[in-house]
C-alpha positions in Angstrom: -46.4 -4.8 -19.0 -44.3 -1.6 -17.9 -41.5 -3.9 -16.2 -41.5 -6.4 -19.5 -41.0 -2.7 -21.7 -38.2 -1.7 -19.2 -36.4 -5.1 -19.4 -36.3 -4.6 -23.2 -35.0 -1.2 -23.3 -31.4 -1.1 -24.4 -30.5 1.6 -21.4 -31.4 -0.7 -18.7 -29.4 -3.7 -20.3 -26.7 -1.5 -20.9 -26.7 -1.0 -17.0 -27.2 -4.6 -16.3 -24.4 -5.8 -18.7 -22.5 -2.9 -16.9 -23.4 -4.3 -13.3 -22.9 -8.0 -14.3 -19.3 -6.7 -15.6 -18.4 -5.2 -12.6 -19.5 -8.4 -10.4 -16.8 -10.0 -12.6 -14.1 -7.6 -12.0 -15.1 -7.5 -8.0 -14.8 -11.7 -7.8 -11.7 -11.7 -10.0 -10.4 -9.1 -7.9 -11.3 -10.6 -4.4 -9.9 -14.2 -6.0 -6.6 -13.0 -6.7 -6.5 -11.0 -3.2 -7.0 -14.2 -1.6 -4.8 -16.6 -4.0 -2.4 -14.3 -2.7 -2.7 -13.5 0.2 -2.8 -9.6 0.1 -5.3 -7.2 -0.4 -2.0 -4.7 -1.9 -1.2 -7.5 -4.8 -1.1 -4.8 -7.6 1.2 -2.4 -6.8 2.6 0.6 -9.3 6.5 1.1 -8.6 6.6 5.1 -7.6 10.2 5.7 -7.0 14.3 5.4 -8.5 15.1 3.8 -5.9 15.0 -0.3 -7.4 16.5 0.6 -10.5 17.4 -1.1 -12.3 15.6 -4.0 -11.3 12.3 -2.2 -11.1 11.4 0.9 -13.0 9.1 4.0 -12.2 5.7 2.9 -13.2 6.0 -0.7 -13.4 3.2 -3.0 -11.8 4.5 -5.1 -9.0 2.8 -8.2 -8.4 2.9 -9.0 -4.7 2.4 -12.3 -2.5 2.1 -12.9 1.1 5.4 -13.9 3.0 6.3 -15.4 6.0 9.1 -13.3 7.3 10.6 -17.2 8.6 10.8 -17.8 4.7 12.2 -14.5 3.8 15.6 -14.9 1.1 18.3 -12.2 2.5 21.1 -11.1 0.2 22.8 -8.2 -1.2 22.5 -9.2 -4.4 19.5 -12.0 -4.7 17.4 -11.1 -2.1 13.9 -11.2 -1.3 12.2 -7.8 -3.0 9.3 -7.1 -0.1 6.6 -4.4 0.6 6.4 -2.9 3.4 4.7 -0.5 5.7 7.2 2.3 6.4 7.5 2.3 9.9 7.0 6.4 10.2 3.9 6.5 8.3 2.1 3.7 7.8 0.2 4.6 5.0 3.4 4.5 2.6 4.2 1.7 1.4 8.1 0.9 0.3 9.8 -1.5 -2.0 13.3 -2.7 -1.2 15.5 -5.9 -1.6 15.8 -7.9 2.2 19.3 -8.3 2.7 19.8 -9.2 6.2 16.5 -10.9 8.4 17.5 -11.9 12.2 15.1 -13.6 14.4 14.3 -11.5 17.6 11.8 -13.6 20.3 8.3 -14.0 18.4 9.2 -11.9 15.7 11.9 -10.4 13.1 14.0 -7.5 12.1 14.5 -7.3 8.7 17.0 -5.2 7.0 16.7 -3.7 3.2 18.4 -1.5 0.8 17.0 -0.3 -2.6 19.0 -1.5 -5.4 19.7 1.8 -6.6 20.8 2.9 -2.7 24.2 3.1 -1.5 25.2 1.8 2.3 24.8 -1.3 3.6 20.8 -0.5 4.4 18.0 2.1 4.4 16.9 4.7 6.9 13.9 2.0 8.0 15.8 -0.1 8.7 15.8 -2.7 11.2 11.8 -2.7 10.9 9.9 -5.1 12.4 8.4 -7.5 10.3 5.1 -7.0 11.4 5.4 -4.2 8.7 5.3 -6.8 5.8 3.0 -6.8 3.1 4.6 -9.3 1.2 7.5 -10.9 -1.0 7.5 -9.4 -4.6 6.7 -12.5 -7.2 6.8 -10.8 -10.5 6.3 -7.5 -12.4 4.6 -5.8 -15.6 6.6 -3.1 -17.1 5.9 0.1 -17.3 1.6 -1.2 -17.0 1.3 1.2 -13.6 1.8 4.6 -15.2 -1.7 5.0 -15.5 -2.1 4.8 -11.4 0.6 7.1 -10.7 -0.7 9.6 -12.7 -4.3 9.3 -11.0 -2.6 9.1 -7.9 -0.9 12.0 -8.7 -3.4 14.1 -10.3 -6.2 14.1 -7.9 -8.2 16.7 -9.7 -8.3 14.5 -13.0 -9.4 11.4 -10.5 -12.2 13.6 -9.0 -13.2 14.6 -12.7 -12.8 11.0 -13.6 -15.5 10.1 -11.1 -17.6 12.7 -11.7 -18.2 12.5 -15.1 -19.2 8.7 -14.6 -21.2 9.5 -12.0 -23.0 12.0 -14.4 -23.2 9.8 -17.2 -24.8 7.2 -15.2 -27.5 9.3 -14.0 -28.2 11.0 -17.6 -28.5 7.5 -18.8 -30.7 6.4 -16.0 -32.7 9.7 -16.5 -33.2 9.2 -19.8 -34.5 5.5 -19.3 -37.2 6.6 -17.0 -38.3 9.6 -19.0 -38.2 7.7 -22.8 
């Protein structure tokens, strides 16, 4: 009788509606990561440096590439993501315009569109460094993440405040 009274209660299928929501969101999520490729497929643009092809802010949707299949050109080139080779936790953005086979592997040479010289300061990088070959983009939709990303004390707050509103709401079920 006290689990059939908890199933009605609107708190717990406010939780389950929430849970069942996020199981979406986690599937879609790990769907797309693997139609693509990539587990970095949604990228926000955080730097001048592709204008003005790409802006500050814009979402970048990213595919897996094989560097063999990799478009190099000054002007019509590939646009890839890559690990920068110093710190491989930064990710960069540039157009490929020169790729050269070296044994097993590549060096690829890029260049932002908004860069002068005839290539960037990573370059030749290996192409183990790929993420992938930029297939399309959503303006201006990745604001939101560079200001989280940005801003970690409104992130932290972000998350805390969930966290509290779950537990209020879960305290409140048990207690009603």
């Amino acid at each position: 009788m006290e689990l059939r009274r908890l199933i009605k209660n609107e708190y717990f299928e406010a939780i389950a509606t929430l849970a069942i929501i996020s199981m979406i969101i986690l599937g879609f999520y790990t769907s797309v990561q693997i139609a693509l490729g990539t587990e970095n497929f949604a990228l926000a643009v955080a730097s001048g440096s592709m204008l003005p092809t790409l802006n500050i802010g814009d979402l970048i949707i990213v595919q897996r590439a094989d560097p063999a299949q990799i478009r190099a050109d000054r002007l019509t080139g590939d646009i890839l993501v890559f690990r920068n080779p110093w710190n491989p936790n930064e990710l960069i953005v540039h157009r490929a315009i020169k790729i050269e086979r070296k044994g097993n592997h590549f060096l690829v040479t890029t260049l932002g569109d908004n860069c002068e010289g005839d290539r960037d300061q990573f370059s030749p990088w290996n192409s183990s460094l790929l993420i992938g070959r930029v297939i399309g983009r959503i303006p201006y939709l990745g604001v939101l993440s560079l200001i989280i990303r940005s801003n970690r004390a409104l992130y932290t707050l972000f998350i805390a405040v969930l966290v509290i509103l779950v537990i209020a709401l879960i305290f409140t079920t048990i207690f009603e």
